[in-house]
C-alpha atoms as a printed R data frame, in Angstrom:
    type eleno elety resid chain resno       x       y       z
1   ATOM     1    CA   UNK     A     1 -22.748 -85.032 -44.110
2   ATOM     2    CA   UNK     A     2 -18.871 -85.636 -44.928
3   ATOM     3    CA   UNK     A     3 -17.405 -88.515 -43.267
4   ATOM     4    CA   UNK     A     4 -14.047 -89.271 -43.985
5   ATOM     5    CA   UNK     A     5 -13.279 -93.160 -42.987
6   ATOM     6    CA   UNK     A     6 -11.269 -93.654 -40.294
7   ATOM     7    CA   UNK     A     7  -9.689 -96.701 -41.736
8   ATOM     8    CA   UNK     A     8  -6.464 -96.026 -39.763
9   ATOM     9    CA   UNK     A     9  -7.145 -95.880 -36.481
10  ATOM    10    CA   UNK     A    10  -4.260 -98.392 -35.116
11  ATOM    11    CA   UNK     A    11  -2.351 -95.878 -32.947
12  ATOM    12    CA   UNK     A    12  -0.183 -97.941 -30.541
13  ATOM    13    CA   UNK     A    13  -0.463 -95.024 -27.828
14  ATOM    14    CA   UNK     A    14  -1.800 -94.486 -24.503
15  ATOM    15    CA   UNK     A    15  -4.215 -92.497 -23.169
16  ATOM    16    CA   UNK     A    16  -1.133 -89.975 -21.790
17  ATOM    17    CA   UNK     A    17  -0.179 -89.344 -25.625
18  ATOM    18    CA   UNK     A    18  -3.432 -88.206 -26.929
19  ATOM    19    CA   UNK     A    19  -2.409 -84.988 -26.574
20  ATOM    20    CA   UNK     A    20   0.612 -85.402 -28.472
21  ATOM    21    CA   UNK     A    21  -1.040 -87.266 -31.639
22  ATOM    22    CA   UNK     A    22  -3.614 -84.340 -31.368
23  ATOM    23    CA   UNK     A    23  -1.056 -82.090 -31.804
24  ATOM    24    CA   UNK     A    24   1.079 -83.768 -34.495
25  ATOM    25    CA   UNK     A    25  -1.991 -84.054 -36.244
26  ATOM    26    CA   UNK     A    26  -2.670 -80.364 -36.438
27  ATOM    27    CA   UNK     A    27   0.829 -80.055 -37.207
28  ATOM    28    CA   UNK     A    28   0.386 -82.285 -40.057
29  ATOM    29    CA   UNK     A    29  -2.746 -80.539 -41.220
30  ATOM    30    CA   UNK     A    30  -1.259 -77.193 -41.300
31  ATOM    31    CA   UNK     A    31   1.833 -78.760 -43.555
32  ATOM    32    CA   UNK     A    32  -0.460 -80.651 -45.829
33  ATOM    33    CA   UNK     A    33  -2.215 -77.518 -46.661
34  ATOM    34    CA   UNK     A    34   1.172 -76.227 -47.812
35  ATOM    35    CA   UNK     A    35   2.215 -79.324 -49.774
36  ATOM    36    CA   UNK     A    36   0.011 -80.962 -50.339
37  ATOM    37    CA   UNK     A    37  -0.952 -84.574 -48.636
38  ATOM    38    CA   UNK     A    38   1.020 -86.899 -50.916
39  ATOM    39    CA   UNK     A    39   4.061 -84.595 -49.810
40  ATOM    40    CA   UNK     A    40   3.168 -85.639 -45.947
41  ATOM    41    CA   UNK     A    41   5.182 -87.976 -44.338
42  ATOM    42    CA   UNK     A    42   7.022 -89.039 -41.681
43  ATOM    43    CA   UNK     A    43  10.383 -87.089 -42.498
44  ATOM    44    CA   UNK     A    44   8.550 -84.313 -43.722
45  ATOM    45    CA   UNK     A    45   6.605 -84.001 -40.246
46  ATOM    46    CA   UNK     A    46   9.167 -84.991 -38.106
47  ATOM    47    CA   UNK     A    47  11.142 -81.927 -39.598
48  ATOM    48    CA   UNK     A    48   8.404 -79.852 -39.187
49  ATOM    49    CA   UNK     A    49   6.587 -80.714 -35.894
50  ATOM    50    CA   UNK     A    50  10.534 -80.860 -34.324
51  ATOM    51    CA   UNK     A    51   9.980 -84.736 -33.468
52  ATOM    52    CA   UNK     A    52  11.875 -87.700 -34.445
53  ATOM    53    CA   UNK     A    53  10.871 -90.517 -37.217
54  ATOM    54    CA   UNK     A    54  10.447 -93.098 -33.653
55  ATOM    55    CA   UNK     A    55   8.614 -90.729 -32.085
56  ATOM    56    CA   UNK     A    56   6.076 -90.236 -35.133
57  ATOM    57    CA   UNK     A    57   5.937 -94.370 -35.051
58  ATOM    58    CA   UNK     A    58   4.492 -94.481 -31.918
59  ATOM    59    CA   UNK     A    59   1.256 -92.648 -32.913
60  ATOM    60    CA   UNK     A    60   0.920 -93.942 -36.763
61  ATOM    61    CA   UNK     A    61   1.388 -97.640 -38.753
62  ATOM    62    CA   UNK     A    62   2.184 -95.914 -41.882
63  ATOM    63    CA   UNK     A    63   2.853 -92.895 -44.052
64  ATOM    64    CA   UNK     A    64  -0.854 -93.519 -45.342
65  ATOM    65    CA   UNK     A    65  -1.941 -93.690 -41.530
66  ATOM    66    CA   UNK     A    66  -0.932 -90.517 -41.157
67  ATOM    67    CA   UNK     A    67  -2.054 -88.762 -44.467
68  ATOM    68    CA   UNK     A    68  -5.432 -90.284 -43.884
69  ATOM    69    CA   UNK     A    69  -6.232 -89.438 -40.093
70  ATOM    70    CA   UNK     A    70  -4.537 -85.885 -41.039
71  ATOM    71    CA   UNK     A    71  -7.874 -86.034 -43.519
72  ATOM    72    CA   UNK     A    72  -9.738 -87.125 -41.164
73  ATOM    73    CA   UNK     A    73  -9.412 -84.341 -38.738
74  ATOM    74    CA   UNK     A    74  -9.427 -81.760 -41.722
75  ATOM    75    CA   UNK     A    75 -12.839 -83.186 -42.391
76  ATOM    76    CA   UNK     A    76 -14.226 -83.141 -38.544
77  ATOM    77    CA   UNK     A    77 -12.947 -79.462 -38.846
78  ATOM    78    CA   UNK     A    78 -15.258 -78.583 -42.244
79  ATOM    79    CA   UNK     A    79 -17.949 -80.552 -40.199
80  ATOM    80    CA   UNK     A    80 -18.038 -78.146 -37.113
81  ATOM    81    CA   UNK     A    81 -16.907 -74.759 -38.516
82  ATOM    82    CA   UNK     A    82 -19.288 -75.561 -41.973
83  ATOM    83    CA   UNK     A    83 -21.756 -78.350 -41.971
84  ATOM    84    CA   UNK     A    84 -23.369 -77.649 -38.034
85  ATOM    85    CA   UNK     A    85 -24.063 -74.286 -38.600
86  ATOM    86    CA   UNK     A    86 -25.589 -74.742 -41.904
87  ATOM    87    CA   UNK     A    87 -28.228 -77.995 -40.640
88  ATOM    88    CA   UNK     A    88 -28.931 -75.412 -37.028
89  ATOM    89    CA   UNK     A    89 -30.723 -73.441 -39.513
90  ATOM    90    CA   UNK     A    90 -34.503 -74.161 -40.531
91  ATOM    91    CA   UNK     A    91 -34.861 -76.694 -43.339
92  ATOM    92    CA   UNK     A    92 -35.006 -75.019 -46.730
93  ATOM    93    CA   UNK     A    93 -32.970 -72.195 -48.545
94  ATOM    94    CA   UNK     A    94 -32.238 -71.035 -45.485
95  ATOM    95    CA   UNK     A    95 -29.469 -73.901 -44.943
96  ATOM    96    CA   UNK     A    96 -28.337 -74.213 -48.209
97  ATOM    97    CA   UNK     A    97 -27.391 -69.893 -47.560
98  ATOM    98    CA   UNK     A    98 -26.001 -70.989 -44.518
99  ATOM    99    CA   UNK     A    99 -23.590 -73.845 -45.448
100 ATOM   100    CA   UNK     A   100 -22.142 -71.868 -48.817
101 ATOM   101    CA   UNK     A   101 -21.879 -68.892 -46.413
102 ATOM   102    CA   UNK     A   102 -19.933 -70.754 -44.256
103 ATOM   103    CA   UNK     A   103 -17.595 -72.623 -47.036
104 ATOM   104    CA   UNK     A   104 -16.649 -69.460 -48.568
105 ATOM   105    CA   UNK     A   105 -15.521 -68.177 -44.442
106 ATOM   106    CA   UNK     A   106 -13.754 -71.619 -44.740
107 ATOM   107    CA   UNK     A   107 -12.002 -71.366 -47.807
108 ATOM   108    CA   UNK     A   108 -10.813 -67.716 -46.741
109 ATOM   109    CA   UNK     A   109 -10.155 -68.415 -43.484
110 ATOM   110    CA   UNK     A   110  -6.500 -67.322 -42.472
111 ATOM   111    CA   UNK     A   111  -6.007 -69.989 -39.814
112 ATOM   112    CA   UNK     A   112  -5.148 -73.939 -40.157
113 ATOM   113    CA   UNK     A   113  -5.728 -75.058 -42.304
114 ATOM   114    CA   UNK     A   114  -5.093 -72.414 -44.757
115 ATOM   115    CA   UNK     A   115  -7.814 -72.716 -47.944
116 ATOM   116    CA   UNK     A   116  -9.974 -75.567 -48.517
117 ATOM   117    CA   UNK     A   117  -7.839 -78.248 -47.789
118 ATOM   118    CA   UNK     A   118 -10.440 -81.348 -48.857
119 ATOM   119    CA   UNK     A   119 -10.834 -79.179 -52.044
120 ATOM   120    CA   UNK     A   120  -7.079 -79.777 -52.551
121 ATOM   121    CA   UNK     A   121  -6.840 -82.958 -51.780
122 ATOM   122    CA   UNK     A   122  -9.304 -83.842 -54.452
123 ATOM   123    CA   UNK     A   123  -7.310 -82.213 -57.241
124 ATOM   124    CA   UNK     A   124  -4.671 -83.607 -55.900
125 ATOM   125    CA   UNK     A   125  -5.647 -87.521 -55.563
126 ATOM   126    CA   UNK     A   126  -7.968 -86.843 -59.087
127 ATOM   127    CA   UNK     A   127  -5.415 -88.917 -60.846
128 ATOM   128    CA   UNK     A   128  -3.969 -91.045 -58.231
129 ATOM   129    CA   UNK     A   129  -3.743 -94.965 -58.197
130 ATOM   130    CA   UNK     A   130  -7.037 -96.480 -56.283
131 ATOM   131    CA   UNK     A   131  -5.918 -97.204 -52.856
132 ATOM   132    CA   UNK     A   132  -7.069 -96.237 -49.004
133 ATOM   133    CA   UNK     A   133  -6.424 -92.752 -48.955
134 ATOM   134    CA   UNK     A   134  -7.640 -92.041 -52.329
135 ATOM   135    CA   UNK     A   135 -11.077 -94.232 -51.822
136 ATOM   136    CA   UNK     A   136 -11.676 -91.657 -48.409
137 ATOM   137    CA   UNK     A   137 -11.658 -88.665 -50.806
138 ATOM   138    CA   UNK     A   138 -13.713 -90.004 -53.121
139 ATOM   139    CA   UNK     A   139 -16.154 -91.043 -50.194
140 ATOM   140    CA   UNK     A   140 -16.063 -88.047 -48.520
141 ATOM   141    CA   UNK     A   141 -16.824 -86.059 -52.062
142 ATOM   142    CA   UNK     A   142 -19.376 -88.679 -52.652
143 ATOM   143    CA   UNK     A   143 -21.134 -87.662 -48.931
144 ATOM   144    CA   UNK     A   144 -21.059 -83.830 -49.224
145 ATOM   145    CA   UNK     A   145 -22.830 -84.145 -52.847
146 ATOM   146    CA   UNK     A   146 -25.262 -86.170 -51.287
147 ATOM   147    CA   UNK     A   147 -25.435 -83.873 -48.273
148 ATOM   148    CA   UNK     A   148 -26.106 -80.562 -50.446
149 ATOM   149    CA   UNK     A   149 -28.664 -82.814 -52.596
150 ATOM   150    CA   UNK     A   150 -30.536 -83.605 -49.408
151 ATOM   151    CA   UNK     A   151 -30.562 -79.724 -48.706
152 ATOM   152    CA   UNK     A   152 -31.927 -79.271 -51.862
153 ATOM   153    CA   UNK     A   153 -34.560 -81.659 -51.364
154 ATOM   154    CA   UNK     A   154 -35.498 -80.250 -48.282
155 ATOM   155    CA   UNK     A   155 -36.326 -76.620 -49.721
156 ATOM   156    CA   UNK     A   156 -38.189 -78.103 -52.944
157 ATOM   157    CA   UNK     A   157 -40.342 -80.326 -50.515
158 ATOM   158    CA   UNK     A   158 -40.880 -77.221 -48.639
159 ATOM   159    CA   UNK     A   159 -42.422 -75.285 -51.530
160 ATOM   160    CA   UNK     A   160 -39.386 -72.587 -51.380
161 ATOM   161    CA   UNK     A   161 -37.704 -74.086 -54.579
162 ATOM   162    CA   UNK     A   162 -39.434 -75.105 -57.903
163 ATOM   163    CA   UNK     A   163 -41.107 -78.318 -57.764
164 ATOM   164    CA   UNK     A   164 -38.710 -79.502 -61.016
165 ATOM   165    CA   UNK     A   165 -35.537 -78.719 -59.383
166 ATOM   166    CA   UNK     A   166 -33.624 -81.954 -59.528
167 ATOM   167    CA   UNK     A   167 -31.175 -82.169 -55.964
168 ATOM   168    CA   UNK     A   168 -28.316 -84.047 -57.648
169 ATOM   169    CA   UNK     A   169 -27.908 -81.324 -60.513
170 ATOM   170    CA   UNK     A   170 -28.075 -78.611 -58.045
171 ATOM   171    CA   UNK     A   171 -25.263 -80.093 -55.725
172 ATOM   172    CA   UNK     A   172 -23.544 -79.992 -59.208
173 ATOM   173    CA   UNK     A   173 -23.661 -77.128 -59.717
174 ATOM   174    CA   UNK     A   174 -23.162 -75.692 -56.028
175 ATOM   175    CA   UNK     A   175 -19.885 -77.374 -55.886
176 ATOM   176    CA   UNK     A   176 -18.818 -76.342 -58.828
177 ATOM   177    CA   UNK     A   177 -19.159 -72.807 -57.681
178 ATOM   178    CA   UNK     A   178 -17.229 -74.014 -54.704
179 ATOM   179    CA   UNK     A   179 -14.747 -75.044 -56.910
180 ATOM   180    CA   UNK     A   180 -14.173 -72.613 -59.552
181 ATOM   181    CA   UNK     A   181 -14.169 -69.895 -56.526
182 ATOM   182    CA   UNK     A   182 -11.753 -71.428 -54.541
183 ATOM   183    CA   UNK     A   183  -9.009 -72.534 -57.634
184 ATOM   184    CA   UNK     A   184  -9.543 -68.993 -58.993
185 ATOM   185    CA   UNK     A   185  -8.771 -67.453 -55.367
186 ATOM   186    CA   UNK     A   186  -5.895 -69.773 -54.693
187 ATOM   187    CA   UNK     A   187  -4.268 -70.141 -58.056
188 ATOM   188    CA   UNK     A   188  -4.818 -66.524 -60.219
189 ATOM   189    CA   UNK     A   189  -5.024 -64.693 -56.352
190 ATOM   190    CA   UNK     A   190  -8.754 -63.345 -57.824
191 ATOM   191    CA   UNK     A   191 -12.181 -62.590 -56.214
192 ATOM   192    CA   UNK     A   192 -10.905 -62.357 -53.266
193 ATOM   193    CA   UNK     A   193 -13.828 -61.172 -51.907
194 ATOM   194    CA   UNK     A   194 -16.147 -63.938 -53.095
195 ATOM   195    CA   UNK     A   195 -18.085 -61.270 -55.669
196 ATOM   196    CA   UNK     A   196 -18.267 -63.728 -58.680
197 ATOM   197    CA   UNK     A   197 -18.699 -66.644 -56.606
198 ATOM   198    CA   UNK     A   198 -22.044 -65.236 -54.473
199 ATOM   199    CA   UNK     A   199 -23.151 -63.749 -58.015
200 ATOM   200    CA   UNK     A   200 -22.944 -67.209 -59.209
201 ATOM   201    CA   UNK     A   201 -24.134 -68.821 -56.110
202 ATOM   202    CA   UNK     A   202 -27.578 -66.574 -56.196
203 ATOM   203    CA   UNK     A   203 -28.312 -67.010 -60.032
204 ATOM   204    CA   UNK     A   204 -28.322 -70.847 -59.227
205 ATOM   205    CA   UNK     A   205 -31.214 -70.379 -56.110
206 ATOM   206    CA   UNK     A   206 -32.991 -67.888 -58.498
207 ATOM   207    CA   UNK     A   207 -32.601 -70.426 -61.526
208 ATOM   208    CA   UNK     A   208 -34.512 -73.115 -59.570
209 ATOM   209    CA   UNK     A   209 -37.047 -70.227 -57.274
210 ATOM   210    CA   UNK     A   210 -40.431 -70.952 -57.134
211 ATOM   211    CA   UNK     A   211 -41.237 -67.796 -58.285
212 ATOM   212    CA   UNK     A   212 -39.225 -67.119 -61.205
213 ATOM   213    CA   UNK     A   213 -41.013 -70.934 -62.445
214 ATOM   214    CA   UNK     A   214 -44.334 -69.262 -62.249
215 ATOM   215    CA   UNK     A   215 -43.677 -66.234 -63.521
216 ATOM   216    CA   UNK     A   216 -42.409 -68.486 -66.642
């Protein structure tokens, strides 16, 4: 399941403010999926959110504090709207259906934040020097491969995909639908209604079905 690190979790506030960091963090969630996280900071927020730089002080230790808890909640967001649904369901195809069902409502989704902002924020820290923030995107990619390879597992052991299927290729390949559909929606404003992407998305469960193997 994605986890993003909490590795900043040093807010100097009081039970009375929780309500305010909450809110400056959705504040800072809805910017970052405008520009971006490495544009998020505390003059960028404090314009945005109508606070002051002190005020923003009191609820994170750094720039990076912020950028990475903003992650954090984007990523506890993906885990209740996307993830939960998809493990409710019965163990086999019918989650893996479920969870890229429920990534493509996410990535279309017209409230915060706008797109799929952990998708983002891996093209965007691709490049970027090692440091905290980058390692928690790279762990949290790391954890939903692993997640959709466990899926896969699950319906192979189950007998409803082929017995050869290897888990890791598939999450490969699932993301990489994922991917493509979502730069190809948000960049070139195409398949906007997911056509390609569910085309794509059922080729790879027939690929690997039990009964197009035997039928081979």
């Amino acid at each position: 399941m994605w986890r993003v690190p909490a590795a900043a979790r040093r807010s100097r506030t009081g039970k009375k403010s929780v309500g305010t960091r909450t809110r400056v963090l959705h504040e800072a969630l809805a910017l970052a999926s405008r520009i971006g996280f490495q544009g998020l900071s505390f003059g960028t927020l404090a314009e945005h959110a109508r606070l002051s730089k002190s005020g923003l002080f009191a609820h994170f230790a750094s720039k990076e504090d912020l950028q990475i808890q903003t992650l954090d909640l984007a990523a506890a967001m993906f885990v209740e709207r996307v993830l939960k649904p998809a493990v409710a369901e019965p163990r086999g195809v019918a989650r893996i259906r479920r969870l890229f069902d429920g990534w493509m409502a996410w990535i279309h989704s017209d409230s915060v934040p706008s797109g799929d902002v952990l998708i983002s924020c891996a093209f965007e820290f691709d490049d970027a020097p090692r440091g905290p923030m980058r390692d928690a995107v790279v762990k949290g990619h790391h954890a939903m491969q692993a997640t959709i390879g466990r899926l896969a597992r699950q319906a192979r052991d189950k007998g409803e995909l082929a017995p050869s299927l290897d888990p890791a290729q598939f999450a490969f390949e699932f993301l990489g639908i994922v991917h493509a559909h979502h730069h190809v929606l948000r960049l070139l404003g195409s398949d906007a209604r997911g056509r390609r992407a569910r085309t794509a998305f059922e080729r790879l469960l027939q690929a690997h079905s039990v009964k197009r193997r035997k039928a081979a």
